[in-house]
C-alpha positions as CSV (number, residue, x, y, z in Angstrom):
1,X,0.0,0.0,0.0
2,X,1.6,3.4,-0.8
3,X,1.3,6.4,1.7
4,X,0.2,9.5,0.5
5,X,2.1,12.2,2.3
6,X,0.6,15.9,1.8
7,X,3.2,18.8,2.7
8,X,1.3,21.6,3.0
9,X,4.2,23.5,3.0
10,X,4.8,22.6,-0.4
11,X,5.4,24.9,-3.1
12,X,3.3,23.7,-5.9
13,X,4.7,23.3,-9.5
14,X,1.7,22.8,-11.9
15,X,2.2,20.9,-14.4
16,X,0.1,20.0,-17.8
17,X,1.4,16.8,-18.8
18,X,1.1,13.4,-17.7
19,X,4.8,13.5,-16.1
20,X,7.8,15.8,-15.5
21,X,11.5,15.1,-15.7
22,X,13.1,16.0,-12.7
23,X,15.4,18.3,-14.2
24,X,12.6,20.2,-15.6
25,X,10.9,20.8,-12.4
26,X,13.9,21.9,-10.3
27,X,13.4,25.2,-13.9
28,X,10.0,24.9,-13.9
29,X,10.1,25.8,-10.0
30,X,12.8,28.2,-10.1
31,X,15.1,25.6,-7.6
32,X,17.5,25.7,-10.6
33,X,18.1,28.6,-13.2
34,X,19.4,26.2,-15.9
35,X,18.8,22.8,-17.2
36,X,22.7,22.1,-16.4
37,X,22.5,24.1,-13.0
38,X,19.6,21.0,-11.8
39,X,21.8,18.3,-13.6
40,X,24.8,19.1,-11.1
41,X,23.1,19.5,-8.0
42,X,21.0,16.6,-8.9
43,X,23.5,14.4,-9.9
44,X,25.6,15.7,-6.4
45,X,23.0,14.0,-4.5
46,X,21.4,17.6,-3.2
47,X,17.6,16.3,-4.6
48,X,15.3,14.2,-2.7
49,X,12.3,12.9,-4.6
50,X,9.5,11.6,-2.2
51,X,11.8,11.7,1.1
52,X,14.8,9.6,-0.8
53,X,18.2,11.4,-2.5
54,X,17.7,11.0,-6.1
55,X,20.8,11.2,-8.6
56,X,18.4,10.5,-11.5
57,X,17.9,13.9,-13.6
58,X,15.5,12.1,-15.6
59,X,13.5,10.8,-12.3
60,X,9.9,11.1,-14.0
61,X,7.4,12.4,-11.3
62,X,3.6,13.0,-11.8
63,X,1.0,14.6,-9.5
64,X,1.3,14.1,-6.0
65,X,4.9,13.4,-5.8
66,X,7.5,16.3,-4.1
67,X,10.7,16.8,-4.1
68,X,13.3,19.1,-2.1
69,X,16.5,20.8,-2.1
70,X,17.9,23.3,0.0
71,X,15.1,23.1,2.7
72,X,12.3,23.8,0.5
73,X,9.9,21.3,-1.1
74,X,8.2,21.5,-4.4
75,X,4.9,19.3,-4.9
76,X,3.9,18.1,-8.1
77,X,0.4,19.4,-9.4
78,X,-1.8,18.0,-12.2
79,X,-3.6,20.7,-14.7
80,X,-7.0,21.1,-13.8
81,X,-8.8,20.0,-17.3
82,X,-11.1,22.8,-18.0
């Protein structure tokens, strides 16, 4: 059974896709200013994706999952359809 944690501290990173790279939501959030910026810190081991370091820049997340570097955590948020 997985356990759904919800941070409500989170910042939340809408997303309209099915998925997100990692690397692409440390830009999308603003946690990284360049694509290469998130590969080092994520390939450093300085990203944890659901409570576990990830060195995976390629880590896919979808709605509901989080991550967090440098004391802040990002949740991953689905586009309302509308």
């Amino acid at each position: 059974m997985k356990v759904v944690v919800k941070r409500k501290d989170a910042i939340p990173v809408e997303i309209s896709t099915d998925y997100i790279k990692l690397q692409d939501a440390m830009k999308l959030a603003n946690a990284a200013a360049t694509g290469g910026e998130a590969k080092l810190l994520i390939q450093d081991g300085q990203v944890s994706v659901n409570g576990e370091i990830c060195q995976m820049r390629g880590k896919k997340l979808y709605p509901g999952d989080w991550f967090a570097y440098q004391g802040q955590t990002y949740r991953i948020c689905g586009h309302a359809a509308g």
